[in-house]
C-alpha positions, 0 to 999 in steps of 0.5 A: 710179790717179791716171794714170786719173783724170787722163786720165778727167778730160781725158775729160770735155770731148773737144771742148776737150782736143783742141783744147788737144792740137791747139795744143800740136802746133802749138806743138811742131812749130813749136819743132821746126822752128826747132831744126832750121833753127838747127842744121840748117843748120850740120850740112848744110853740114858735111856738104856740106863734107865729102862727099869728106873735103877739109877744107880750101879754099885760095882767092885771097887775101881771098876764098871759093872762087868768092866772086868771080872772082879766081884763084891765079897759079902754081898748079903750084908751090902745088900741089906744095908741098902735096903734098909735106907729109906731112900732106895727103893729097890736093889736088885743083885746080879751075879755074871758068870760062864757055864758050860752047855752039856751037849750043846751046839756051843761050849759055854754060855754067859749066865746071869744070876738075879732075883726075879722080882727085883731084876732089871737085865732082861724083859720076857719076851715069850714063855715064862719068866725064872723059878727055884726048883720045887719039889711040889710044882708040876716041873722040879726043875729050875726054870730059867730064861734064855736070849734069842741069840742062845736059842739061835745058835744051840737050836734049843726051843722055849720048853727044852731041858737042858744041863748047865755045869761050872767048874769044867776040868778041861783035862777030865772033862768033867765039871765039879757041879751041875744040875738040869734046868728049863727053858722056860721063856724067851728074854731081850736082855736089855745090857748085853750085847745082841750076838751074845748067847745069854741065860738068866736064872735064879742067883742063889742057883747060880752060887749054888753051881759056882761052889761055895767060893761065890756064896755071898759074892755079886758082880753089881747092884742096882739100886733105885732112888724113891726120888728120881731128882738128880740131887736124891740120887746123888745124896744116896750114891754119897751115902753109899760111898761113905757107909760102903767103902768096899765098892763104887755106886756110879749113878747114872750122870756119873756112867754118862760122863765116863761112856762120853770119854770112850767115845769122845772120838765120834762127838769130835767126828761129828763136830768136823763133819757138821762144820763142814757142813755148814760151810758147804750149805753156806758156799752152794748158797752164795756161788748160785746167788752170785751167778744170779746176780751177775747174769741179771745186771741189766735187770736190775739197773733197769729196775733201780731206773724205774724207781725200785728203792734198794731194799727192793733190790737187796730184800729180792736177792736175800728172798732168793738165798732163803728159798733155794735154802729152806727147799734144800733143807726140807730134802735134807730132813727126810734124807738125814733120817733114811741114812741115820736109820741106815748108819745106825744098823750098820754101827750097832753091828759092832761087837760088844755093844748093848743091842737096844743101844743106838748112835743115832737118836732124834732130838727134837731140841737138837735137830731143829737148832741144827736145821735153822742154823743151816738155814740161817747160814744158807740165807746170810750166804745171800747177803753180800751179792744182795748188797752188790746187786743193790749198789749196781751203777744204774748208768754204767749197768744200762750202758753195758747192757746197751752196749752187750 
């Protein structure tokens, strides 16, 4: 009964409580959004971390992978060393380097040396994945992978041949090594920026073209624990440190942490902005619900008259707050998510960012403590003119109300 004279009461102004409810959308679509930028982004790029299971990035000494242009010298003894741990499962090796398109639409290309049934860069998307050259295959050339951002912008297909050299003289314009490959399928690189032109193939090609300087070096490792518990793979990131001093593993926790501090500037956006959200929600809340009380008066003495205790009173009022809330709150979920999905192709636009990053990520556990926090801070906004319009003087109300 006191649900439907609430709502009968929110009625009475259409034009006013659906504005009210319009706010309180905004308020909590905006609340949610920033809980999905300040979680979203830790969740995100776990996940872009952990796409192919390697929890851990062995890296040069000091750095990040590919954080600058340093490699790892004596690659193949590292390599074998962690491979034979018992613990890791898998090591995959990858070499970063620049080659030069002969004749194409753009001078150069990033390349990527990897070996085939350990990588974990790219997935193919079309077309085959990377081969050596042999000499009794129906093709002798090598194949290799390329990004859609590369087709795209040298107008190449999946099948063309192509030449690929290192080593370019500007001045001769000559290269000290190259050699002729196929395209031989379409990758989504999974860490590499979307607008950036990419090749994978084969890693001892890739030394093979760089010249004997890179014969046993690499960029990174990734390496993938048998056991996916964060105390293994802290346990082999330590063996790791000890037995390798030449290099720096990161696990996964560890290259979370250090992203969070680059990017400490938009969970502290979203913290102010989520507060102010919360406050706005609060204050729409409380100024409708006392203009409510204030307009009824009359009404409500008349009620006490008859014998309404005051917690009918208060609990009436209260009733109000949670229902012009919750309303304004259901708006708010289905706008937050348009605009997150909106704000989240708008942000990933920026230069240099993995294309399967993402700012914006739903949480179940997040978005829904986010929501009832609102709802929460919407209802107790009703509070204090609930307690007035309970402790309204029945007889100076009645007289006022004779009198007006």
């Amino acid at each position: 009964m006191r649900f439907l004279m609430a709502w009968a009461t929110l009625r009475r102004h259409p034009a006013r409580t659906t504005l009210a409810m319009l706010g309180i959308a905004v308020a909590a679509a905006l609340l949610l959004d920033m809980v999905m930028l300040a979680t979203g982004m830790s969740e995100s790029f776990r996940s872009l971390l952990l796409t192919r299971g390697y929890q851990l990035r062995v890296s040069p000494k000091g750095t990040l992978p590919f954080d600058s242009e340093a490699t790892i010298d004596g690659a193949g003894a590292i390599v074998r060393a962690l491979r034979a741990n018992p613990d890791i499962k898998a090591v995959s090796p990858t070499l970063g380097a620049t080659l030069t398109i002969d004749g194409s639409r753009i001078p150069s290309a990033f390349a990527l040396g990897l070996e085939r049934d350990v990588q974990g860069d790219y997935t193919v998307e079309a077309g085959h994945d990377i081969t050596i050259a042999d000499s009794a295959a129906r093709s002798p050339l090598p194949h290799i992978v390329a990004s859609q951002a590369f087709l795209a912008r040298t107008g190449h297909v999946v099948g063309d041949t192509i030449t690929i050299s290192s080593g370019l003289d500007a001045q001769l314009r000559t290269a000290a090594r190259s050699t002729r490959v196929v395209i031989s399928g379409m990758g989504r690189f999974i860490y590499v920026p979307g607008e950036t032109p990419v090749l994978a193939l084969d890693l001892a090609l890739l030394r093979h073209l760089l010249g004997p300087r890179y014969g046993d070096r690499m960029s990174l490792a990734m390496a993938e624990s048998r056991r996916s518990d964060s105390a293994s793979v802290e346990s082999v990131r330590a063996w790791i440190a000890t037995t390798q001093p030449r290099v720096t593993a990161i696990s996964t926790e560890t290259a979370i942490r250090q992203v969070e501090e680059r990017l400490s500037y938009f969970r502290q956006l979203a913290f102010v902005l989520g507060a102010i959200s919360l406050g706005i929600g609060f204050l729409l809340v409380a100024t409708l619900v006392t203009l409510s009380v204030n307009e009824r008066r009359g009404e409500i003495a008349v009620l006490r008259a008859i014998g309404t205790q005051r917690l009918g009173v208060l609990s009436q009022v209260f009733l109000e707050g949670l229902l012009l809330t919750g309303a304004g709150i259901v708006g708010g979920l289905a706008l937050g998510l348009i605009t997150a999905e909106w704000l989240n192709g708008i942000l990933r636009d920026f230069p240099g960012l993995p294309s399967a990053f993402n700012f914006f990520v739903w949480s179940p556990d997040a978005g829904w403590r986010a929501l009832a926090l609102l709802l929460t801070s919407g209802t107790l906004a009703g509070l204090l003119p609930a307690w007035r319009a309970a402790s309204i003087p029945i007889a100076r109300a009645l007289r006022e109300e004779a009198i007006g």
